[in-house]
N, C-alpha and C positions, 0 to 999 in steps of 0.2 A: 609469468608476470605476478610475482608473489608482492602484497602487500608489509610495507617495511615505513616506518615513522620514527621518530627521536624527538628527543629536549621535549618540548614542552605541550609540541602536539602528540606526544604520548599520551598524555593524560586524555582518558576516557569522556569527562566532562567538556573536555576542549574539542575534542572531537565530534561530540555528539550538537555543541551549540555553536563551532564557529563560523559555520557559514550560514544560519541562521541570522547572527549577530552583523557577518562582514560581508554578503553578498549576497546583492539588492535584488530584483524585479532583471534583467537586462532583454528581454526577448519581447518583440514586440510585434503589431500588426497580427495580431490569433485568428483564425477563421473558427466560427463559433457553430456550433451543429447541436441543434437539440434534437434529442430521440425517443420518439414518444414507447414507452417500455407496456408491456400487454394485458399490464391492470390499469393502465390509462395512466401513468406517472410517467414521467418523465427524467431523460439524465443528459449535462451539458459534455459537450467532447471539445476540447481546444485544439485543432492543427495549426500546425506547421507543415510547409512544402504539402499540402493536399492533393492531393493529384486528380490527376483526369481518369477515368476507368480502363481505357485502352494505353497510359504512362504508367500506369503503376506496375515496379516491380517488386517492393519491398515494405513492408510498413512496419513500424513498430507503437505498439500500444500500451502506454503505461497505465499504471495505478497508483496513484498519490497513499499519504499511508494516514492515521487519523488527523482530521479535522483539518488536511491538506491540500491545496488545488494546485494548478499551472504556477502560481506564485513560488510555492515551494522550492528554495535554494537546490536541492538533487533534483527535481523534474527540469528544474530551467537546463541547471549546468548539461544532464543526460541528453534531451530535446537536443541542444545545439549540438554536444560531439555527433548525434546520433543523424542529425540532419546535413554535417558536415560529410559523414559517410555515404550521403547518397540516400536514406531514408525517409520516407514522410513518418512523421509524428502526430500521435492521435494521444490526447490526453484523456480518460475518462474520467469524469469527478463520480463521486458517488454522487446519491439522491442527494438535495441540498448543498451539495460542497463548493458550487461555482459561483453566478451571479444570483441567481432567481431560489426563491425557496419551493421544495418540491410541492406537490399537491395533496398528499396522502399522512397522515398523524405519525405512519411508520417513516423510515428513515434510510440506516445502512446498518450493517455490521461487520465481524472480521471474516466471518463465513458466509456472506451474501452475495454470491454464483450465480445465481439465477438472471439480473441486471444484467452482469456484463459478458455470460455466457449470450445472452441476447442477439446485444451488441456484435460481438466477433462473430458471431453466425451471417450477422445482418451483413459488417463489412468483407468479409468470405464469399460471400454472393454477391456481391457488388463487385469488387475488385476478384475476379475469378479466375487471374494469371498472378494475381503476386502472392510473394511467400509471408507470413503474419509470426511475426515474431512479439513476447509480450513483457515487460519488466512491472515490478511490482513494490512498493518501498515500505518494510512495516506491517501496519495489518492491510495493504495491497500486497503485499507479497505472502501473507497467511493465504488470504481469500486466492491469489493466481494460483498458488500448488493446492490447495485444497478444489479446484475447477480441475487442475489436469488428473489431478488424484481421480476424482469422477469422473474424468472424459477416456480414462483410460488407453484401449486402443484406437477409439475415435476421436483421438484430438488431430486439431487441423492446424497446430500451432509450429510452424517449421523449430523453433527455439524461446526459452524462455529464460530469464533471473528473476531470480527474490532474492532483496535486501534485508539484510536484519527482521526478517520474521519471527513475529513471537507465535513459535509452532506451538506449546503450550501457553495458552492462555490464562487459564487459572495462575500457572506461574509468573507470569508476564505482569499481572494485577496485583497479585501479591510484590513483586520487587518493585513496581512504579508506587508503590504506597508503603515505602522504608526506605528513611537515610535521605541518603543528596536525592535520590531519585521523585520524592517529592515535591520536588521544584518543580521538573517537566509533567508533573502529574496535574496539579494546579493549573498551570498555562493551556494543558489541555480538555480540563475537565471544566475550567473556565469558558472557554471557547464552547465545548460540547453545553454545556446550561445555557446561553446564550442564544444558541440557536431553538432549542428548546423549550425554551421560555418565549418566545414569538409566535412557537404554535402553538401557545396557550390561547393565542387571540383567534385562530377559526378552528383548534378541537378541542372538545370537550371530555379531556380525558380523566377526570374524575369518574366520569360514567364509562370509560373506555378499560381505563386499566387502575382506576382507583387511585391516583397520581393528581395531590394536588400543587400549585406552584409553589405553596411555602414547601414543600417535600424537596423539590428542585432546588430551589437556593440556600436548602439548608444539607446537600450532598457533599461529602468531604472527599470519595474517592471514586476514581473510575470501575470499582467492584459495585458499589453503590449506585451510582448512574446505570448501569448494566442488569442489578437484582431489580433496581424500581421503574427501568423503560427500556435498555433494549430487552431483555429478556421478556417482560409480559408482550410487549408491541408487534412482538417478531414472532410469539406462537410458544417462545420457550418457558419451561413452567419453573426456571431459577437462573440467577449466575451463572449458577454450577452445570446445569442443564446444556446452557445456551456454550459456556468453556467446553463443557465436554466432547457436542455434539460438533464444535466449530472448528479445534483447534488442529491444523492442518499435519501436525505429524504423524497421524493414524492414514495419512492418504499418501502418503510420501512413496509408500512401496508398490503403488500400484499406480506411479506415475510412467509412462510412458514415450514421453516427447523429451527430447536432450537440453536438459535441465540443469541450470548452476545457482547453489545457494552460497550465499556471501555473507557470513557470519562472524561476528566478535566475541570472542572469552569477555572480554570486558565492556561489554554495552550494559550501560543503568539500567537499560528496561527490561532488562531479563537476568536469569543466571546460567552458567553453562549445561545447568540440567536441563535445557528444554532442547538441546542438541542432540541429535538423534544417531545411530547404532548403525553401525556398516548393517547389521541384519534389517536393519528399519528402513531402507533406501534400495529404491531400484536401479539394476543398471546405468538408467537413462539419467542418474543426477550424480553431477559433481559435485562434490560437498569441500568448500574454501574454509577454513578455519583460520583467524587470524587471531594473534594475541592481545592484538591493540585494534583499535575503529572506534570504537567508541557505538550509536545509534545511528547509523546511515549516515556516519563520517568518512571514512577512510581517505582520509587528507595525507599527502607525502608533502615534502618542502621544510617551509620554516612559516611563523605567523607573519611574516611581509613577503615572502613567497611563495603560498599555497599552489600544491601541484591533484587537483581532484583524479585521484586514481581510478575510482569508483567508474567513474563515466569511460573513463580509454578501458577499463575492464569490460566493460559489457559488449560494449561492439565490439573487441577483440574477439570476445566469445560466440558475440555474432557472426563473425566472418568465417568461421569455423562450417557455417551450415547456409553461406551465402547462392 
């Protein structure tokens, strides 16, 4: 089921923004579960089809990818084929990403395992006959293979995808701040200040991390938002520190759960160097290269009749390990 596009949804930008642009909210009625996580914070999970603990046979668990929730055009479209297939669906947002702001000055990052290794542990023991499958979009899909990379032989994940993962992140930041790609950098890093700037009213991070709010609203890029709050917030002592230690390609080879990564030659947010080497990958991962998709596009059809490929890929890939 090879990815294949023309005319006009070729173009990488149209890929990367049109369903963004042309396809709204449609899923509705979310059963909402907060999880209290074991420094006392907290993270929201949206279901669909949730089940009973003696129904459940299958679940799958997504990760939305920056500054992204249940809203997001690929979790909606995913969610439904996924729950058309018989699945219950479990959305995780990061800290902050859903309705409620978290409790804590810190936040999320591309490499923040810890949260949602939690999480799957918790639904693993709860639901203790079904199979746990996980998809990932973006930096959810850095931080999922960067989790299996760590769980190695102990992962309990029957199957997983990552979409468009920016496995090098240094690279990822440098390409989202040059050319067209500045656009989607802005809309994000807008979002990311915003949220940011709220927790200026219950933490006092001048005395935290030396961060004051004119610092914030005078950040041009997401390198910048990362040298001056996620990296001090999160323990890391740079950018480059917090890139190095994060970016999920170094864990690729020591993945062990049957794995599909779903990548574009031509996504803005990255460049093809962050794609990784037959010797870089273990067995257990398929690696998809597509020459069109654009950032967690991969739309077939035409612009008045969008065929999302993306979503029938994954449960296909899931059915594989049903």
């Amino acid at each position: 089921m090879k990815f294949r596009t023309k005319n006009l949804l070729s173009n990488r930008h149209i890929q990367t923004s049109y369903a963004t642009l042309f396809r709204k909210p449609f899923l509705k009625n979310w059963e909402i579960e907060e999880f209290t996580l074991s420094d006392g914070d907290f993270i929201e999970i949206y279901w669909q089809n949730r089940p009973k603990r003696s129904e459940c046979k299958k679940i799958a668990v997504l990760f939305h990818g920056l500054a992204g929730s249940y809203k997001s055009p690929y979790i909606q479209g995913a969610v439904k084929e996924l729950c058309n297939d018989g699945f219950a669906c479990a959305v995780v947002h990061f800290r902050g990403c859903a309705l409620k702001e978290n409790l804590l000055a810190r936040s999320y990052h591309s490499g923040d395992t810890k949260d949602n290794l939690e999480y799957l542990e918790h639904i693993h023991k709860k639901y203790i006959s079904a199979k746990i499958y996980c998809v990932g979009y973006s930096l959810g899909a850095n931080m999922l293979l960067k989790l299996l990379g760590e769980l190695k032989q102990n992962s309990f994940i029957t199957a997983a995808v990552g979409v468009s993962a920016p496995l090098q992140l240094e690279i990822a930041a440098k390409t989202i701040d040059s050319g067209g790609a500045k656009v989607y950098q802005k809309r994000l890093l807008d979002e990311l200040k915003i949220s940011l700037l709220k927790k200026f009213k219950k933490f006092d991070f001048k005395k935290l991390i030396n961060l004051k709010e004119e610092d914030v609203k005078n950040m041009k890029s997401i390198r910048e938002f990362d040298e001056l709050y996620t990296a001090p917030i999160h323990g890391f002592s740079s950018a480059d520190d917090y890139y190095a230690k994060n970016s999920a390609k170094q864990f690729l080879k020591y993945i062990e759960t049957p794995t599909l990564i779903i990548q574009a030659k031509d996504d803005p947010f990255m460049t093809p160097e962050v794609l990784p080497k037959k010797e870089e990958i273990s067995k257990f991962i398929t690696l998809e290269v597509s020459e069109k998709g654009g950032h967690v596009g991969f739309i077939e059809g035409n612009l008045f009749k969008p065929k999302y490929w993306l979503e029938k890929r994954i449960v296909e890939y899931f059915r594989l390990f049903a």
